[in-house]
ZADO-1210 file (C-alpha; in nm, 4 decimals, padded with zeros to 6 digits):
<atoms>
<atom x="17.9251" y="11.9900" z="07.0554" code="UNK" pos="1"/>
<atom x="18.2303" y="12.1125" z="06.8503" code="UNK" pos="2"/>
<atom x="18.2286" y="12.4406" z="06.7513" code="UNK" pos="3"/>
<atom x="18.1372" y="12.5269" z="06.3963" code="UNK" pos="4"/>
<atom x="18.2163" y="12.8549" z="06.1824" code="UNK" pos="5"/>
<atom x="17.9501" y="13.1322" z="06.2230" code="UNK" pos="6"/>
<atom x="17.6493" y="13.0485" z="05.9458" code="UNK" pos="7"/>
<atom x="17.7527" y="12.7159" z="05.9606" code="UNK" pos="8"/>
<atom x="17.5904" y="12.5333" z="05.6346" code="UNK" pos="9"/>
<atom x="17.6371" y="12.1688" z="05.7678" code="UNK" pos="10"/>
<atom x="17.2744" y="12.0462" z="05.8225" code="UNK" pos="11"/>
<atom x="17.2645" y="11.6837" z="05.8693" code="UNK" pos="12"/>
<atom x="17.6238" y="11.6305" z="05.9252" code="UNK" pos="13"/>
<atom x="17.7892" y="11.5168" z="06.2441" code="UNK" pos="14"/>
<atom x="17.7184" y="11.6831" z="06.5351" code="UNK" pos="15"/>
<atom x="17.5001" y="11.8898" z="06.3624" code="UNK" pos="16"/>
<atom x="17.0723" y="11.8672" z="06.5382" code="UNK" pos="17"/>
<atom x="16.7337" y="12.0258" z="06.4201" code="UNK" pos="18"/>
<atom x="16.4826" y="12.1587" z="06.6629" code="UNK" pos="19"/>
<atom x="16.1237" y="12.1723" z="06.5138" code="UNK" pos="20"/>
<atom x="15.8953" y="12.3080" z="06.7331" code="UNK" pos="21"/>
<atom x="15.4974" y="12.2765" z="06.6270" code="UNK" pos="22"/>
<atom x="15.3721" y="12.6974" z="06.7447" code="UNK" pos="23"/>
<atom x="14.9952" y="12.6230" z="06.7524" code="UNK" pos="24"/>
<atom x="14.7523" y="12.8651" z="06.8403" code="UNK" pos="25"/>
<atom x="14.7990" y="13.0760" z="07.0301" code="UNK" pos="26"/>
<atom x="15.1589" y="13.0207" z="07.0318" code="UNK" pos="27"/>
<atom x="15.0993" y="13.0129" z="06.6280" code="UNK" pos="28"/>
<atom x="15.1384" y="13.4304" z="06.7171" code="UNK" pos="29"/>
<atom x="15.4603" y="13.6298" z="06.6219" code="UNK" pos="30"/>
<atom x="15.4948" y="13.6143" z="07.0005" code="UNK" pos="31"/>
<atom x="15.4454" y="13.2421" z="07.0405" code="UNK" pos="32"/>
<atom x="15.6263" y="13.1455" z="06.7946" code="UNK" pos="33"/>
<atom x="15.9087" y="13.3838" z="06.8830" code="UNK" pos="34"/>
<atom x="15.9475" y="13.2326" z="07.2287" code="UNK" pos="35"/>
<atom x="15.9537" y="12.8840" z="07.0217" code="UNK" pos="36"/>
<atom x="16.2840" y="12.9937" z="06.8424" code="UNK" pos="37"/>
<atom x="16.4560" y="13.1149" z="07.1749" code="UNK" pos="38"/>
<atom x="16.3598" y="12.7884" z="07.3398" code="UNK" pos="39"/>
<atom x="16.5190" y="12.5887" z="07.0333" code="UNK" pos="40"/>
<atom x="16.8463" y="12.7933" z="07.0428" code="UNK" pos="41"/>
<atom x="16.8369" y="12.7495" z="07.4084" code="UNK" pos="42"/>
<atom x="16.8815" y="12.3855" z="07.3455" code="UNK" pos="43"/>
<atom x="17.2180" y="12.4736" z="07.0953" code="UNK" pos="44"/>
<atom x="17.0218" y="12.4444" z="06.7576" code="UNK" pos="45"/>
<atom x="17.0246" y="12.7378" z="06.5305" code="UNK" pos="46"/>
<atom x="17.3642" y="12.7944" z="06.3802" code="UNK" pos="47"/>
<atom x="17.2553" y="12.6668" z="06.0278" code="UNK" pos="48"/>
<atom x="16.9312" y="12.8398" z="06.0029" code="UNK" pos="49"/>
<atom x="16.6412" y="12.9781" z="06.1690" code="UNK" pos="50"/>
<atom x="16.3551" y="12.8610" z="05.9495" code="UNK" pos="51"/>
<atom x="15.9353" y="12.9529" z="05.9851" code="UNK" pos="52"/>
<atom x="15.6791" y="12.7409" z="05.8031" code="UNK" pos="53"/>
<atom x="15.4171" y="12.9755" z="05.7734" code="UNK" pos="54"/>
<atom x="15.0806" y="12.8847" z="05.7575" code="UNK" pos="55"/>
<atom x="15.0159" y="13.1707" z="05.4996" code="UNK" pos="56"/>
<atom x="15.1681" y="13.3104" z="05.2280" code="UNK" pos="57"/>
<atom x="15.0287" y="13.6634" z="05.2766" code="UNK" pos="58"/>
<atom x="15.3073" y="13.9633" z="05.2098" code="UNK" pos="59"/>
<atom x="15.2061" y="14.1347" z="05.4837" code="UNK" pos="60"/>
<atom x="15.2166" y="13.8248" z="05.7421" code="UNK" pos="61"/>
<atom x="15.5304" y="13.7284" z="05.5664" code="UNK" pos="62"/>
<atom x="15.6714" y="14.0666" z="05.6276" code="UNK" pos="63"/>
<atom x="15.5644" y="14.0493" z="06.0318" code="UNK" pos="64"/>
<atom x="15.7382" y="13.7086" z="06.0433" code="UNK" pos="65"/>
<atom x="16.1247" y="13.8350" z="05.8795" code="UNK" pos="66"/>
<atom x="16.1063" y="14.1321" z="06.1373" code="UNK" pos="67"/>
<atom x="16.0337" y="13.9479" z="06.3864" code="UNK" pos="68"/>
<atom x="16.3245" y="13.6963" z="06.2882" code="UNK" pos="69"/>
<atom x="16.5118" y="13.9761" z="06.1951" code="UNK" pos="70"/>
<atom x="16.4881" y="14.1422" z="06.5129" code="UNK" pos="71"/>
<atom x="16.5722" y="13.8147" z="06.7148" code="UNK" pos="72"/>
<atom x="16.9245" y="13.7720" z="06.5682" code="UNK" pos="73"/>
<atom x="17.0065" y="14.1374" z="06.6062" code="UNK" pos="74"/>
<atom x="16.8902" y="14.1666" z="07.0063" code="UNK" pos="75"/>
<atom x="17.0777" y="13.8650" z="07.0472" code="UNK" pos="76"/>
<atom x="17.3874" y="13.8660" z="06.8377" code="UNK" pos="77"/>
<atom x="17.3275" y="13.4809" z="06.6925" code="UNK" pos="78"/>
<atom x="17.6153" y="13.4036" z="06.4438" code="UNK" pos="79"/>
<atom x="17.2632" y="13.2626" z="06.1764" code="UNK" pos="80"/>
<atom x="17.0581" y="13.3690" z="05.9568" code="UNK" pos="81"/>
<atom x="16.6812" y="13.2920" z="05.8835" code="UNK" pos="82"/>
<atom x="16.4502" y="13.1688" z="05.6505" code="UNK" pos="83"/>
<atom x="16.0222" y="13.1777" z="05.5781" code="UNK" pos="84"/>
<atom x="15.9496" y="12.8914" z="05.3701" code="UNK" pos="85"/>
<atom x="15.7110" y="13.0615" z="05.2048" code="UNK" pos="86"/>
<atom x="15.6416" y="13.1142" z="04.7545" code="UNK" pos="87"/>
<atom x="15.9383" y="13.2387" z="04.6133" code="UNK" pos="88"/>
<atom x="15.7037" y="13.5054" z="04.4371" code="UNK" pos="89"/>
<atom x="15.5784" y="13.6052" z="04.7960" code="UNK" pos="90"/>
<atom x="15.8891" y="13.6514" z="04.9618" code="UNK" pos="91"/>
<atom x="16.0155" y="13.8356" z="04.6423" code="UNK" pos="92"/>
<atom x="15.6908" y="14.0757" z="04.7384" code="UNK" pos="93"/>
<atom x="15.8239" y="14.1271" z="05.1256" code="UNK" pos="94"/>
<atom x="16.1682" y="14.1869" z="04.9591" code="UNK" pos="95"/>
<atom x="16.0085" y="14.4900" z="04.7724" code="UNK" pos="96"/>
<atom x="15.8805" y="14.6143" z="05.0465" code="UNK" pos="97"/>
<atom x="16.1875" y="14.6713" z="05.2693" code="UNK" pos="98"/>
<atom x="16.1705" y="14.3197" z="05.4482" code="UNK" pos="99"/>
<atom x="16.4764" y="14.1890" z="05.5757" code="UNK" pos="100"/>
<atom x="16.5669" y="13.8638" z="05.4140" code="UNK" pos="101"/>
<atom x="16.8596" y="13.6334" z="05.4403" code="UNK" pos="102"/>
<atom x="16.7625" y="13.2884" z="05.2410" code="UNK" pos="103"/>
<atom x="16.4869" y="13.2506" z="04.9775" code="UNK" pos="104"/>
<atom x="16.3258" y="12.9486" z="05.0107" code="UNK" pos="105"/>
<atom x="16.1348" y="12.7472" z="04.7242" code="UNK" pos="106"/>
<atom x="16.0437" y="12.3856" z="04.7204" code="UNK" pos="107"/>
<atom x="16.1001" y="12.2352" z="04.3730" code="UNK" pos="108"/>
<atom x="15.9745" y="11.9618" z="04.1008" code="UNK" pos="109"/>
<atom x="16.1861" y="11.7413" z="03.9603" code="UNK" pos="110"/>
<atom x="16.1460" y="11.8569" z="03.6200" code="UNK" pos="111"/>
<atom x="16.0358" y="12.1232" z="03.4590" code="UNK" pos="112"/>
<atom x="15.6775" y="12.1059" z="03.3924" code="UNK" pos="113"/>
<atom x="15.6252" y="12.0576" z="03.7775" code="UNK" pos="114"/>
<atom x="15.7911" y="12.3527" z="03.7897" code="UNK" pos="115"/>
<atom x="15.5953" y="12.5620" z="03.6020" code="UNK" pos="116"/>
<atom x="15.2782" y="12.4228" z="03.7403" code="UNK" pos="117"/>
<atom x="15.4449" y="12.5676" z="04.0794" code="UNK" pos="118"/>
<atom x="15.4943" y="12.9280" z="03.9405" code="UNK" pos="119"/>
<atom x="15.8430" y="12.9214" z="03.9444" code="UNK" pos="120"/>
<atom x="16.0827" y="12.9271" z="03.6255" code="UNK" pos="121"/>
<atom x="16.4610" y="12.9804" z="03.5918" code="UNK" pos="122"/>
<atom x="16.4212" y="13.3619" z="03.5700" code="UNK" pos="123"/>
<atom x="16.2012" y="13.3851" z="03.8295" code="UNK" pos="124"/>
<atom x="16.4954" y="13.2040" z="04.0547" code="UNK" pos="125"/>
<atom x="16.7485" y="13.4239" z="03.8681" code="UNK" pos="126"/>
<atom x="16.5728" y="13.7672" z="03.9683" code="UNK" pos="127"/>
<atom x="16.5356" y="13.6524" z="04.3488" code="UNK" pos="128"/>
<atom x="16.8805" y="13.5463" z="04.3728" code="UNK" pos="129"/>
<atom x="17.0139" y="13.9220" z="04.2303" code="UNK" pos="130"/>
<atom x="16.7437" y="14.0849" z="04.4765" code="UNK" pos="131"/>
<atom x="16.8693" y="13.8942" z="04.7337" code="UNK" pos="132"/>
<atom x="17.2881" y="13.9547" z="04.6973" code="UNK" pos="133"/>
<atom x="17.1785" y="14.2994" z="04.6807" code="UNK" pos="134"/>
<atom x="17.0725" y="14.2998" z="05.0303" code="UNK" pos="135"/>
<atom x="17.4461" y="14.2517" z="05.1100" code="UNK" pos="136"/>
<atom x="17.3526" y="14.0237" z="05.4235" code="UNK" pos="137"/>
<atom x="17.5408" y="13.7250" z="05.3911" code="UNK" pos="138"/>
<atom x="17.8940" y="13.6919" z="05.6391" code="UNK" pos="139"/>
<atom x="18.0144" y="13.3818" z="05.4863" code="UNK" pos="140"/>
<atom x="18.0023" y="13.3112" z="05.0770" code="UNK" pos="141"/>
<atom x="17.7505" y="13.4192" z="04.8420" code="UNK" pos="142"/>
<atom x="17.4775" y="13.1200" z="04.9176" code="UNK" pos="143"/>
<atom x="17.1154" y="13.3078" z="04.9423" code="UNK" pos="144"/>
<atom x="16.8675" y="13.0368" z="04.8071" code="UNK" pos="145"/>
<atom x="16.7529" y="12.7485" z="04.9899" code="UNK" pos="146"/>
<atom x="16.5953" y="12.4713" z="04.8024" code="UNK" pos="147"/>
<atom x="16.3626" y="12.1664" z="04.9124" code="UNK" pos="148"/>
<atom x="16.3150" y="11.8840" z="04.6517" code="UNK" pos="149"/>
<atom x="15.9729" y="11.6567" z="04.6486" code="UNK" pos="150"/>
<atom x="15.6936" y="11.8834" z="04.7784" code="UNK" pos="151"/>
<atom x="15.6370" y="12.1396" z="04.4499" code="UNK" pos="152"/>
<atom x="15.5023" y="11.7975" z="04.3209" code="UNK" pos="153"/>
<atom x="15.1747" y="11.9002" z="04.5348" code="UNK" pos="154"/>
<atom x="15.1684" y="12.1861" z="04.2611" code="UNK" pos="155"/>
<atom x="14.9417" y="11.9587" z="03.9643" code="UNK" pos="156"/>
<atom x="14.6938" y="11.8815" z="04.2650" code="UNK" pos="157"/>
<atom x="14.3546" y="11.9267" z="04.1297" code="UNK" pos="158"/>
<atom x="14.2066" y="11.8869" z="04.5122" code="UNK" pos="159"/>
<atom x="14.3654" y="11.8629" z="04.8600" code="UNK" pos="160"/>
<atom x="14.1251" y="11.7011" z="05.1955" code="UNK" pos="161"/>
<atom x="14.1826" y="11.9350" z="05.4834" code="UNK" pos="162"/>
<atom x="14.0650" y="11.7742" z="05.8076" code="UNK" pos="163"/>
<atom x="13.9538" y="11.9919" z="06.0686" code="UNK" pos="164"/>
<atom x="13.8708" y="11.8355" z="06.4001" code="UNK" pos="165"/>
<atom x="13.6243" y="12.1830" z="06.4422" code="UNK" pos="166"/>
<atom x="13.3857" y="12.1927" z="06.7644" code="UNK" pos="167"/>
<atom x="13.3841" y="11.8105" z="06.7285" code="UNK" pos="168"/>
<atom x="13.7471" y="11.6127" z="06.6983" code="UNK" pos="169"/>
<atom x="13.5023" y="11.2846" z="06.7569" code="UNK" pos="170"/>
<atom x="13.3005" y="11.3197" z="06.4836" code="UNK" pos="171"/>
<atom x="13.5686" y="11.3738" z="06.2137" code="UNK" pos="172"/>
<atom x="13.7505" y="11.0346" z="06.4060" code="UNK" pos="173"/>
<atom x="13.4113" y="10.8460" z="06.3344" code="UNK" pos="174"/>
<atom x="13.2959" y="10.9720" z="06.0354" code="UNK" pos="175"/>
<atom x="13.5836" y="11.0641" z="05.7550" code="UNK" pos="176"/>
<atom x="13.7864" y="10.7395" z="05.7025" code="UNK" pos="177"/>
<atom x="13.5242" y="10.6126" z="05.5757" code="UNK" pos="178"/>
<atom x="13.3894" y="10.8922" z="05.2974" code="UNK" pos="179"/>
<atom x="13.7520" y="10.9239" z="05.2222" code="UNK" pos="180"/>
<atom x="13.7682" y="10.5475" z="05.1046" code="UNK" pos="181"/>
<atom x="13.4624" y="10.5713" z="04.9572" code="UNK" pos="182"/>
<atom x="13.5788" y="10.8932" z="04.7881" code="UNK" pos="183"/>
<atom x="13.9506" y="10.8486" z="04.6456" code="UNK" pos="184"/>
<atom x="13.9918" y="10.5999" z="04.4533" code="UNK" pos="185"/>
<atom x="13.6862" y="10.6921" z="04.2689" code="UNK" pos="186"/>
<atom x="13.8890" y="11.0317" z="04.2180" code="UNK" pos="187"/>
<atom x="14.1475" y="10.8350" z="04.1096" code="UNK" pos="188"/>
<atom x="13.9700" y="10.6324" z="03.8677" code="UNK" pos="189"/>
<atom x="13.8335" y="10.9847" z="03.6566" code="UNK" pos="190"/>
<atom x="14.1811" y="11.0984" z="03.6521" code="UNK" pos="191"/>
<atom x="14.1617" y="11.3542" z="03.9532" code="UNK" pos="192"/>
<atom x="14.5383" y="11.4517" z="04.0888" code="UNK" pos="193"/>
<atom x="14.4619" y="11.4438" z="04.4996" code="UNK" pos="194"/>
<atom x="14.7587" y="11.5499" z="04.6993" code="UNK" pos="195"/>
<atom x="14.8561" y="11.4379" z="05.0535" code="UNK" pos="196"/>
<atom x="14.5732" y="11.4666" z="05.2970" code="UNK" pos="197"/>
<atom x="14.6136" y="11.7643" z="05.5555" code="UNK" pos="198"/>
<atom x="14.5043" y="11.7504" z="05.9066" code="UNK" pos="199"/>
<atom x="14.5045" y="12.0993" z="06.0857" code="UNK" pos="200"/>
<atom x="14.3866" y="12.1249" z="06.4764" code="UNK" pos="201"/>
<atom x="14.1627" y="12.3730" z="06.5993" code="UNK" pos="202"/>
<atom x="14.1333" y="12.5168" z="06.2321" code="UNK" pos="203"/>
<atom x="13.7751" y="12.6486" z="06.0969" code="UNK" pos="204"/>
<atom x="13.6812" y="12.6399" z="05.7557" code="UNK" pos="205"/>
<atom x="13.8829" y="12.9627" z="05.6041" code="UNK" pos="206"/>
<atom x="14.1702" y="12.7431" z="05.6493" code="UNK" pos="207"/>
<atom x="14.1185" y="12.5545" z="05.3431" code="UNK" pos="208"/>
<atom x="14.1458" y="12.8560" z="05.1304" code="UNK" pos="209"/>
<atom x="14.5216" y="12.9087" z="05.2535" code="UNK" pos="210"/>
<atom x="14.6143" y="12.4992" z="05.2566" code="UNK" pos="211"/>
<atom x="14.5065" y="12.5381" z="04.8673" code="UNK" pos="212"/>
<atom x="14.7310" y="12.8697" z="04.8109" code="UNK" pos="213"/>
<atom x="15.0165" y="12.7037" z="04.9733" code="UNK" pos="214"/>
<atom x="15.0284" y="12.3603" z="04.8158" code="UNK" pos="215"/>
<atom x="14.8565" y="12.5353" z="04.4470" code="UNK" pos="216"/>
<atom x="14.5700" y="12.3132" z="04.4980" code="UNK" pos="217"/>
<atom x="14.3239" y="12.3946" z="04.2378" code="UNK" pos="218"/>
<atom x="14.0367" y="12.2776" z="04.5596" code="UNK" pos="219"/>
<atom x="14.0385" y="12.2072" z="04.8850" code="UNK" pos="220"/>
<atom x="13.7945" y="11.9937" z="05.0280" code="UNK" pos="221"/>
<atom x="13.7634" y="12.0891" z="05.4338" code="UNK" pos="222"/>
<atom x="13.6014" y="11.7935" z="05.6219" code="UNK" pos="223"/>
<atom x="13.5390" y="11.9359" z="05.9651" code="UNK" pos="224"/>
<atom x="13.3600" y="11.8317" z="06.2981" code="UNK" pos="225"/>
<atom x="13.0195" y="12.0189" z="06.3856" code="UNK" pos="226"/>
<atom x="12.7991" y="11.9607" z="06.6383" code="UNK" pos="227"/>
<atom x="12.4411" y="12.1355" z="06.5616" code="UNK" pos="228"/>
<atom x="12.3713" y="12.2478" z="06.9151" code="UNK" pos="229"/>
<atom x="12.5656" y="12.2669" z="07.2504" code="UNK" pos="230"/>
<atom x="12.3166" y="12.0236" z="07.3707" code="UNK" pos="231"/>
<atom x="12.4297" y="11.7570" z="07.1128" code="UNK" pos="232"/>
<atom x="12.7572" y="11.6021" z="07.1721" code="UNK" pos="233"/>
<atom x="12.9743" y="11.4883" z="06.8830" code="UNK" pos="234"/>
<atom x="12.8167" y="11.3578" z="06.6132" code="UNK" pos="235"/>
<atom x="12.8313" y="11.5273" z="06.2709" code="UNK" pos="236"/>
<atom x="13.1431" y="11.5712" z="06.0039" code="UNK" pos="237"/>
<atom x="13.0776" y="11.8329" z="05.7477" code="UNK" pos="238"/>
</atoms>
C-alpha cells in the first residue's frame, strides 16, 4: 500500500483497510485481546486508529484497557493512536485518574433531545475536548474527539432483548423467535421504545445489566438457554 503520514486520518479512503477482530472469551482478556491488535497490525491495519469496543463501561476496566493500548504503541513504536469506544462521561473518569488517552469517543443523536437522553450535552463535549488537548498527545493537528452518528439513538430505549445462548444454544434457537413475535409488536402497540435486539455468546445473565448501561436502556430483557439438569438435553429458554 502507499505510504501515508504518521496518524494518518484517512479511514475509508483509498488504500486505506479496517481489521475488526471479534476477542471473545477468553481472548475477550486484556491479553486476548492484546494479541488481537498485534495480529491486525500484522496484517498493515492500524495507522488511523487502534480502537476497543468494550463490553463495559466500568472506569476501572476502561482504565486496564488504555494501558494496555497505551503500552502497545510505546513497546512498539506504531506511528497511531488509540481509542475505547466507551461513554464520553466514563472515559472523562479514566482521564481523571491518570489514564492515557488519545481520542474520546462518543456516539451521537441526530438532534438534540437524543442527545440529552444519551447524557451528553455541548459542555460536556467542550470539557472533554480541553481535558483531552491538555494531555499534549497528539503528533499531527489538534483532532482529539472521535464521533459515530446513528447509535446514541439506542439512548430513548425503554427495553433492549439480550439473547444468551447459556448452557443451551438449542433451546434459545427453538424457543425465542417465537415469544419475540408474539412479544414486539404488542410493545409496539402500548408505545414501548425497543432497541435493536442483542445476541451475546457464552454470556450469563449479569450481562444484561452492562448491555442496558451501554446502550442507556431503561431494561434489558435476557432470554437465555437453561437446561434444568445435566441429564436433560436442551430444552428450556428462560
Amino acid at each position: 500500500m502507499p505510504g501515508r503520514d504518521p496518524l494518518s486520518q484517512h479511514i475509508g479512503a483509498a488504500w486505506t483497510a479496517r481489521y475488526a477482530p471479534a476477542a471473545q472469551p477468553p481472548l475477550g482478556r486484556p491479553q486476548g485481546i492484546a494479541a488481537s491488535i498485534l495480529d491486525g497490525l500484522l496484517y498493515g491495519n492500524g495507522d488511523a486508529v487502534i480502537g476497543i469496543n468494550p463490553a463495559s463501561d466500568n472506569p476501572a476496566t476502561l482504565a486496564d484497557l488504555l494501558a494496555m493500548l497505551d503500552s502497545i504503541i510505546r513497546s512498539y513504536c506504531i506511528p497511531t493512536q488509540f481509542c475505547v469506544l466507551a461513554h464520553l462521561t466514563s472515559r472523562l473518569e479514566a482521564l481523571r485518574r491518570g489514564s492515557p488517552i488519545d481520542l474520546l469517543f462518543q456516539s451521537i443523536s441526530g438532534t438534540e433531545a437524543g442527545n440529552r437522553a444519551f447524557g451528553i450535552t455541548l459542555r460536556l463535549i467542550e470539557e472533554a475536548r480541553q481535558a483531552a488537548m491538555e494531555l499534549r498527545r497528539g503528533t499531527v493537528g489538534n483532532n482529539v474527539m472521535y464521533f459515530e452518528t446513528g447509535a446514541a439513538k439506542l439512548a430513548s430505549s425503554d427495553a433492549v432483548f439480550v439473547l444468551a445462548d447459556g448452557l443451551s444454544a438449542a433451546a434459545v434457537k427453538r424457543h425465542v423467535a417465537a415469544l419475540l413475535d408474539l412479544v414486539a409488536p404488542r410493545l409496539g402497540r402500548e408505545g414501548w421504545r425497543v432497541a435493536p435486539v442483542v445476541i451475546v455468546r457464552q454470556a450469563r445473565v449479569a450481562i444484561g445489566d452492562e448491555i442496558a448501561r451501554t446502550l442507556k436502556a431503561k431494561m434489558a430483557v435476557v432470554l437465555i438457554g437453561e437446561r434444568p439438569g445435566l441429564s436433560a438435553p436442551d430444552r428450556h429458554a428462560h
